[in-house]
C-alpha positions as CSV (number, residue, x, y, z in Angstrom):
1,X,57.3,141.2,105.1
2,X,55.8,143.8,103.1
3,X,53.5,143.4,100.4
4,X,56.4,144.6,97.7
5,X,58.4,141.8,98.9
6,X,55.5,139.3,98.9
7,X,54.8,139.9,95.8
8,X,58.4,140.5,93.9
9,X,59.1,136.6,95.5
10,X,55.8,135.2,94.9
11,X,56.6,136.3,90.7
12,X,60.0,134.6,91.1
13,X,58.7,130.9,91.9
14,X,55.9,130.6,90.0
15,X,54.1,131.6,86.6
16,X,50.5,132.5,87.0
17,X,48.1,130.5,83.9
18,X,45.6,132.7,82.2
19,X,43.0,129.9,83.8
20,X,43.7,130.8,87.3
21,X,43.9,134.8,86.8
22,X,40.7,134.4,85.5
23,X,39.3,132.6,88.1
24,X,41.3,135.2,91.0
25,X,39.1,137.7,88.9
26,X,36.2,136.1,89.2
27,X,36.2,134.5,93.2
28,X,38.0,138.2,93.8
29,X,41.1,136.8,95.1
30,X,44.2,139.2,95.4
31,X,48.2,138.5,94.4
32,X,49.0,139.3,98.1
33,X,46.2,136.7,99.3
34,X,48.2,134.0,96.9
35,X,51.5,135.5,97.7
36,X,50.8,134.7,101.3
37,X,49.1,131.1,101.2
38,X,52.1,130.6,98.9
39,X,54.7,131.3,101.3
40,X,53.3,130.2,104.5
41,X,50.5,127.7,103.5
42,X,50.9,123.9,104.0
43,X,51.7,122.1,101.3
44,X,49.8,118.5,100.1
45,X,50.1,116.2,97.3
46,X,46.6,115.4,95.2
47,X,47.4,113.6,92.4
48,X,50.1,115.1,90.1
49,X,49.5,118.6,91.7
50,X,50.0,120.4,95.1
51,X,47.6,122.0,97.0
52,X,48.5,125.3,99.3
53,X,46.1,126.1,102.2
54,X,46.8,128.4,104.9
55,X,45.8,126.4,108.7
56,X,45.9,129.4,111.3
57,X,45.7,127.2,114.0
58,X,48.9,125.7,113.3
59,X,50.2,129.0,112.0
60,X,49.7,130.1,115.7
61,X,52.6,127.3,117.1
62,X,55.2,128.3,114.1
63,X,54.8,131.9,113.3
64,X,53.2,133.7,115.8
65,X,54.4,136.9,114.0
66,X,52.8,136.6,111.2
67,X,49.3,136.8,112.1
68,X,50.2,140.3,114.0
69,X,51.3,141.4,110.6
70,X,49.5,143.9,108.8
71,X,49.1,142.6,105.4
72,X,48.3,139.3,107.2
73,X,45.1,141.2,108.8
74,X,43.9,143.1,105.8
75,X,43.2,139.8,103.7
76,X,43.1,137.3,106.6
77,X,39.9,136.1,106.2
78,X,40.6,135.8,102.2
79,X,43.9,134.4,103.2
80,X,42.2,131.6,105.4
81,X,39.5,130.4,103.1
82,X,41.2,129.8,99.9
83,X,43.3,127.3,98.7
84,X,45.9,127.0,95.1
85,X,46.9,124.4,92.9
86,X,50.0,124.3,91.6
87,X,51.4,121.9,89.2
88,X,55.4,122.4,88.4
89,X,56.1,126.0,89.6
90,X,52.5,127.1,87.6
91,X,49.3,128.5,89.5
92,X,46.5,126.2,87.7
93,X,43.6,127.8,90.1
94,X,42.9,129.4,93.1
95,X,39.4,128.8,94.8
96,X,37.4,129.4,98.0
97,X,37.2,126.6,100.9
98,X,33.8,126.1,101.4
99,X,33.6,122.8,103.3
100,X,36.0,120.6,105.2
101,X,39.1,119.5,103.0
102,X,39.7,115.9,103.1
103,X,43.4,115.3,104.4
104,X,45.5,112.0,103.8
C-alpha cells in the first residue's frame, strides 16, 4: 500500500483534533506513522476510548507482507513505539511507548 493510499484512507475514517496534531508535532510523529498503526494496529478498549498499538510480533503470523514493505521500514521503529487514542472516529493523541502497556 503506498503512502498516497495510506493516507487518502486514514483522512476518510477519522478527523484529526488540534490536541493531537499538536502533540504529533511535538513527539515528531508522522501521518503515515498514524496512518499505519491505524490500519494494522490492534485495537483495545480503556475507558470510553480505543487505543491502537502496532505488536510486530503478532504482525509476523498475520501479515508477513507488511513488514517487507517499504513505508513499513522507513518509520518502523516510529511505527512500533507509538500508540493513538481515538474516541468516536477522532484522533485525541498520539504518544510514544515508553514502558510496558498494561493489557486486560
Amino acid at each position: 500500500m503506498t503512502q498516497k493510499e495510506l493516507l487518502t484512507e486514514l483522512k476518510n475514517n477519522i478527523t484529526i483534533s488540534e490536541h493531537a496534531y499538536q502533540r504529533m508535532q511535538q513527539r515528531g510523529i508522522s501521518l503515515e506513522t498514524i496512518a499505519i498503526i491505524f490500519k494494522f494496529g490492534f485495537k483495545e478498549v480503556t475507558h470510553q476510548d480505543h487505543r491502537y498499538i502496532f505488536k510486530s510480533k503478532k504482525q509476523k503470523k498475520i501479515n508477513r507482507e507488511l513488514l517487507l514493505d517499504t513505508t513499513f521500514k522507513k518509520f518502523q521503529k516510529q511505527i512500533e513505539n507509538t500508540a493513538l487514542i481515538i474516541n468516536e472516529d477522532r484522533l485525541i493523541t498520539a504518544y510514544r511507548i515508553t514502558g510496558k502497556i498494561w493489557r486486560n
